[in-house]
C-alpha positions in Angstrom: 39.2 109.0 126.2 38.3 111.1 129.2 34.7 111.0 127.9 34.8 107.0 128.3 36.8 107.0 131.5 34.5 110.0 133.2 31.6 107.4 131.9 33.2 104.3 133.5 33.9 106.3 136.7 30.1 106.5 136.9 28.9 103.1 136.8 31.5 102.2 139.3 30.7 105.1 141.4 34.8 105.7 142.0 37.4 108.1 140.4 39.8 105.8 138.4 42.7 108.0 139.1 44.9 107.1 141.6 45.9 109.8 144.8 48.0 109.1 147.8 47.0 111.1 150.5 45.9 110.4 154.4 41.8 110.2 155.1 40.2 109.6 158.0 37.1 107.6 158.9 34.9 107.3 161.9 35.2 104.0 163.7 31.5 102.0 164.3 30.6 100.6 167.7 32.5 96.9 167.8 33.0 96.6 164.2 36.8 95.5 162.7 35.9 96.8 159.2 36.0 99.9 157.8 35.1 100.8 154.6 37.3 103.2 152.6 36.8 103.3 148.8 38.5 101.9 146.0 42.5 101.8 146.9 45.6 100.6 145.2 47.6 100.2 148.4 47.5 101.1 152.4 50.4 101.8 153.9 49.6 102.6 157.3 46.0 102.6 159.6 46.0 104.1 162.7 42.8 105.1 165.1 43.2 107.5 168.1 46.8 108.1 166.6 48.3 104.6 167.7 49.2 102.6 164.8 47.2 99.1 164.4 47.5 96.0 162.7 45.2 95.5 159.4 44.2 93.6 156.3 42.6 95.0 153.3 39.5 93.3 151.7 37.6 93.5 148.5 34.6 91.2 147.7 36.1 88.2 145.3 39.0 90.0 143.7 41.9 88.7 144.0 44.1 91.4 143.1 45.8 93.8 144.8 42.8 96.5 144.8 40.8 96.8 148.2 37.9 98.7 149.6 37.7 98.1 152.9 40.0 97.5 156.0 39.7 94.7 158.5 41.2 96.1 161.7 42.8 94.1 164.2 40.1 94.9 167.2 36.4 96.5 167.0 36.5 99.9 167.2 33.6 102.4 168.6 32.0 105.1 167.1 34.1 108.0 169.0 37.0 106.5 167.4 39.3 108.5 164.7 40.5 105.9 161.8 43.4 107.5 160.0 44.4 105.6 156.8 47.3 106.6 154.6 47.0 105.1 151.1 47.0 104.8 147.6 43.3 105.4 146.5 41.8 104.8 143.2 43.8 102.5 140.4 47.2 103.0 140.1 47.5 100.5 137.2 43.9 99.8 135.9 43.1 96.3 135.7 43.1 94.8 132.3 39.4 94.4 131.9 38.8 97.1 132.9 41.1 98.8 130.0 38.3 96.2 127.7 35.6 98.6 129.4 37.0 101.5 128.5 37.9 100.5 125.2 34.4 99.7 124.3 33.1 103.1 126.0 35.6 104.7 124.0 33.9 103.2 120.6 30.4 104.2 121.5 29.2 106.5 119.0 27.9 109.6 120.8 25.5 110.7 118.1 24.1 107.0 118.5 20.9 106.4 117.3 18.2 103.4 116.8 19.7 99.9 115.3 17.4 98.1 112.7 17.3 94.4 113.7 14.5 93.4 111.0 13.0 94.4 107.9 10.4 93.3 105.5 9.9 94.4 101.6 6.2 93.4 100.5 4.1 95.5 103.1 7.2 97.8 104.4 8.2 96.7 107.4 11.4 97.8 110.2 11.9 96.9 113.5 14.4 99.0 115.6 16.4 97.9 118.4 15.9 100.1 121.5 18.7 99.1 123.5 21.3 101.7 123.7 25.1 101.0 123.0 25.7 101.6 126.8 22.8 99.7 127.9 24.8 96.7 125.8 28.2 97.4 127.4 26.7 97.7 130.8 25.0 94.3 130.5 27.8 92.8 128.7 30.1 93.9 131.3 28.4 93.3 134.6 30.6 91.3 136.4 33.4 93.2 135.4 31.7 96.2 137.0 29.8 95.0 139.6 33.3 93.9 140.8 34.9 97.1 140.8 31.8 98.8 142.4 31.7 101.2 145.0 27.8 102.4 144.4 26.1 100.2 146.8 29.1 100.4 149.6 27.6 103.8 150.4 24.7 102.0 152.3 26.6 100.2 154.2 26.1 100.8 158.1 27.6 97.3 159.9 29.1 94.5 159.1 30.9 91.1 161.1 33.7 89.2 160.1 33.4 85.5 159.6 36.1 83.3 158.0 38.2 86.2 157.3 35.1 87.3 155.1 33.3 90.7 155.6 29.5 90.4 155.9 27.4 93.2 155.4 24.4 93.0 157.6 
């Protein structure tokens, strides 16, 4: 199991175990969001010590999971953000459990699959696609979802309709 969840934790790009502690962030000149990993709750933000209004925000999901903060006012780059949280999955989401389930079953010794063969003229055809090359594509959206790989780019960003846009 910790085989399947330490491989799951990769192609998200996020521990899956869940920590409440205090981290800080620099603020960015007259940007509202902040981006601050994969969290189960926030509990208080503050920047420069004074506590501020916030909401959380993660792409389409509608659960309870969030990766950024959308602060009441834009903040500048001098500024100290202090977020106290629950970060990582405190209950893991359903499918994601499905992920891990199927990670879980991937044989490690592996090898090829035969998808054809003949008899007159001897003839196999093996399948090159790994089992984790299946999961990943049959999983995608589930993963893409729960992401945190590409967030690492991110430099700015705008708020419109409540939305965050990365620019």
């Amino acid at each position: 199991m910790r085989i399947a969840i330490s491989k799951l934790e990769a192609l998200i790009c996020s521990k899956v175990g869940y920590i409440e502690e205090e981290r800080t962030f620099q603020g960015r000149d007259g940007m509202r969001s902040v981006f601050i990993g994969l969290c189960s709750e926030v509990k208080s933000v503050k920047v420069n010590s004074n506590s501020v209004d916030f909401a959380t925000y993660l792409g389409d999901n509608a659960s309870q999971l969030c990766d950024n903060i959308v602060l009441n006012k834009p903040t500048k780059h001098t500024d100290v953000i202090t977020v106290h949280g629950g970060f990582g999955l405190k209950v893991i989401p359903e499918e994601l459990v499905q992920v891990i389930s199927e990670l879980f079953a991937v044989k490690l010794a592996g090898g090829d699959k035969i998808t054809s063969k003949k008899v007159e003229d001897f003839s196999i055809t093996y399948d090159k696609t790994s089992e984790l090359d299946r999961i990943i594509e049959n999983y995608k959206s589930i993963l893409d979802k729960y992401s945190q790989c590409s967030q690492i780019t991110l430099r700015s960003g705008e708020i419109r309709n409540d939305r965050i846009r990365c620019i």
